[in-house]
C-alpha positions in Angstrom: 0.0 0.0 0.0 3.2 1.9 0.5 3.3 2.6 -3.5 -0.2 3.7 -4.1 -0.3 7.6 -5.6 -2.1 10.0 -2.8 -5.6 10.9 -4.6 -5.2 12.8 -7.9 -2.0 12.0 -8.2 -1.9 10.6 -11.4 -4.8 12.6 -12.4 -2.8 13.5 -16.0 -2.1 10.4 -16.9 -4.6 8.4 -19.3 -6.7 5.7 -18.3 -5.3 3.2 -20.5 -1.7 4.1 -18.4 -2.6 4.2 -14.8 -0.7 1.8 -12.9 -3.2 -0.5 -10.7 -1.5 -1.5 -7.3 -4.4 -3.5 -6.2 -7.5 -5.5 -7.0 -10.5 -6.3 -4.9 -13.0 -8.7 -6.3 -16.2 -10.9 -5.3 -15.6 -13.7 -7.3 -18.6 -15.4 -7.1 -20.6 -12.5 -8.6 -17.8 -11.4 -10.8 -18.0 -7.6 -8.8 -14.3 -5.9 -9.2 -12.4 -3.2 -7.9 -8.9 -2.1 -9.1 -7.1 0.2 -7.6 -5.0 3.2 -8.8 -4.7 5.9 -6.3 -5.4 6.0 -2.2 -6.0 8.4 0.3 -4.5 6.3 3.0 -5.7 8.6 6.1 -9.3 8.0 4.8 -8.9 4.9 3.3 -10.6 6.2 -0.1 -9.5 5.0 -3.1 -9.5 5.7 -6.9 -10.1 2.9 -9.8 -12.2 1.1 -11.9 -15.3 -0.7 -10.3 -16.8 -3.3 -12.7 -20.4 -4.5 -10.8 -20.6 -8.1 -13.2 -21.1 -5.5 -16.5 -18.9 -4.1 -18.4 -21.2 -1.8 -20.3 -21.7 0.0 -17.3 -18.1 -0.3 -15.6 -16.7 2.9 -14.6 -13.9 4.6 -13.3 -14.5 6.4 -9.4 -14.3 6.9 -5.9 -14.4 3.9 -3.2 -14.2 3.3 0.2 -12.0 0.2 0.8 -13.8 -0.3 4.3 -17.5 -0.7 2.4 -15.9 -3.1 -0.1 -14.3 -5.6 2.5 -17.4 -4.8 4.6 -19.6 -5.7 1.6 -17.2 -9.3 1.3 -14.7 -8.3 -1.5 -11.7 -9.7 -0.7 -7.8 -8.3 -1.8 -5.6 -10.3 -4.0 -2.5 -11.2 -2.2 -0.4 -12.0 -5.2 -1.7 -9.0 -7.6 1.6 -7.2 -8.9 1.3 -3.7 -10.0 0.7 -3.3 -13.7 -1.0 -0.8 -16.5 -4.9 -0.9 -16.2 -4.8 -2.2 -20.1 -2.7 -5.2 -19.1 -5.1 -5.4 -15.9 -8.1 -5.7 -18.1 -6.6 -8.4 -20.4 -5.6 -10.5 -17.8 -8.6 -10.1 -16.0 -10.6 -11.4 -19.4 -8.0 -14.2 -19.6 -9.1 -15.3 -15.7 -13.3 -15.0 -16.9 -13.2 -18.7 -17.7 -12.4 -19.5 -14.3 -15.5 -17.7 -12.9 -19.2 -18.2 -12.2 -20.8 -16.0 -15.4 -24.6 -15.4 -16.4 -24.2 -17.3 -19.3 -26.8 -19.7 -21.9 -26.5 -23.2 -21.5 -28.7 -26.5 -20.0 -28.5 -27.4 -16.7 -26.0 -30.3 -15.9 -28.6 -31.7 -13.1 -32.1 -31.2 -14.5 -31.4 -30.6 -18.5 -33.6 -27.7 -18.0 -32.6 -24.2 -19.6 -29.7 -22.6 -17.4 -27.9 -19.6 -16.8 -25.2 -19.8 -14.4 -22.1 -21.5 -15.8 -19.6 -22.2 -13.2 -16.0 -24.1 -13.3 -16.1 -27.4 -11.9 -12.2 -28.2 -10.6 -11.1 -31.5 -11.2 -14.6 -32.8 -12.8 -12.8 -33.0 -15.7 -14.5 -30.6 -17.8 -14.5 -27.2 -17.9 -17.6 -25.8 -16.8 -21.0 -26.8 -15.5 -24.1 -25.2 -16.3 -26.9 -24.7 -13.3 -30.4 -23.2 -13.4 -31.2 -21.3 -10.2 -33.1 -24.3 -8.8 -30.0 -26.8 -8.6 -27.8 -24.2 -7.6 -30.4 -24.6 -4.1 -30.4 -28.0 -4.2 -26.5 -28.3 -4.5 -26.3 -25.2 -1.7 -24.1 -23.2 -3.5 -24.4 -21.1 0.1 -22.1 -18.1 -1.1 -23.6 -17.2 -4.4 -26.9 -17.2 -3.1 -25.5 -15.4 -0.1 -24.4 -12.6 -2.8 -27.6 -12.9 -4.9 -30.0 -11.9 -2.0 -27.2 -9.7 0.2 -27.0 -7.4 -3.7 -30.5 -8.0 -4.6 -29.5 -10.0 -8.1 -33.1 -10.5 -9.4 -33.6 -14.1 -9.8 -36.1 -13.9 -12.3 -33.7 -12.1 -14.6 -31.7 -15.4 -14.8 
């Protein structure tokens, strides 16, 4: 934390260029949080907040206390590096996360929307409807669904 520019200070520098020291995530809803610049007295920071859609991700203001509060939890092993190389390795780590996505469910055949990595199943990803994700008490996601109000029916 040591590294991390003071607020504004890299307020000249573009986007694409900002070095980000840290990254906060909920992985189970796909929320992120990197991290460019913090005021360390008030523990506000400046980054790049992506809420599971990137249409509507946006650079801003956060507190870090409200995001471990809300669950998100630091990466230990993130090293410092340009917010475009940031983004492309956080596409390249996607595959390894739960996603709304189309597929049928692995348990009941019905229509699904929740694909999720299965380690050492020996494939890739499962797909789940809503109603085997209870059955199979996937405790944290729905712990996330009702604790952001995720609209089920949407899935």
């Amino acid at each position: 934390m040591k590294n991390i520019p003071q607020l504004y200070e890299t307020e000249q520098t573009a986007a694409q260029d900002k070095i980000i020291y840290q990254k906060y995530e909920i992985p189970a809803i796909g929320f992120y949080w990197l991290i460019a610049e913090l005021d360390r007295k008030t523990n506000i920071a400046f980054g790049y907040a992506n809420l599971h859609d990137d249409a509507n991700a946006e650079w801003g203001y956060i507190s870090i206390k409200e995001l471990l509060d809300n669950g998100a939890q630091l990466i230990q092993d993130w090293k410092p590096c340009k917010f475009s190389e940031a983004m492309k390795m956080n596409q390249e780590n996607m595959a390894n996360e739960i996603q709304y996505a189309e597929g049928q469910c692995e348990m009941c055949e019905q229509h699904a929307n929740i694909r999720i990595p299965v380690a050492g199943s020996g494939v890739n990803v499962s797909y789940l409807c809503i109603s085997c994700i209870e059955q199979r008490q996937i405790a944290v996601l729905l712990e996330y669904v009702e604790k952001f109000d995720i609209k089920t029916e949407a899935l």
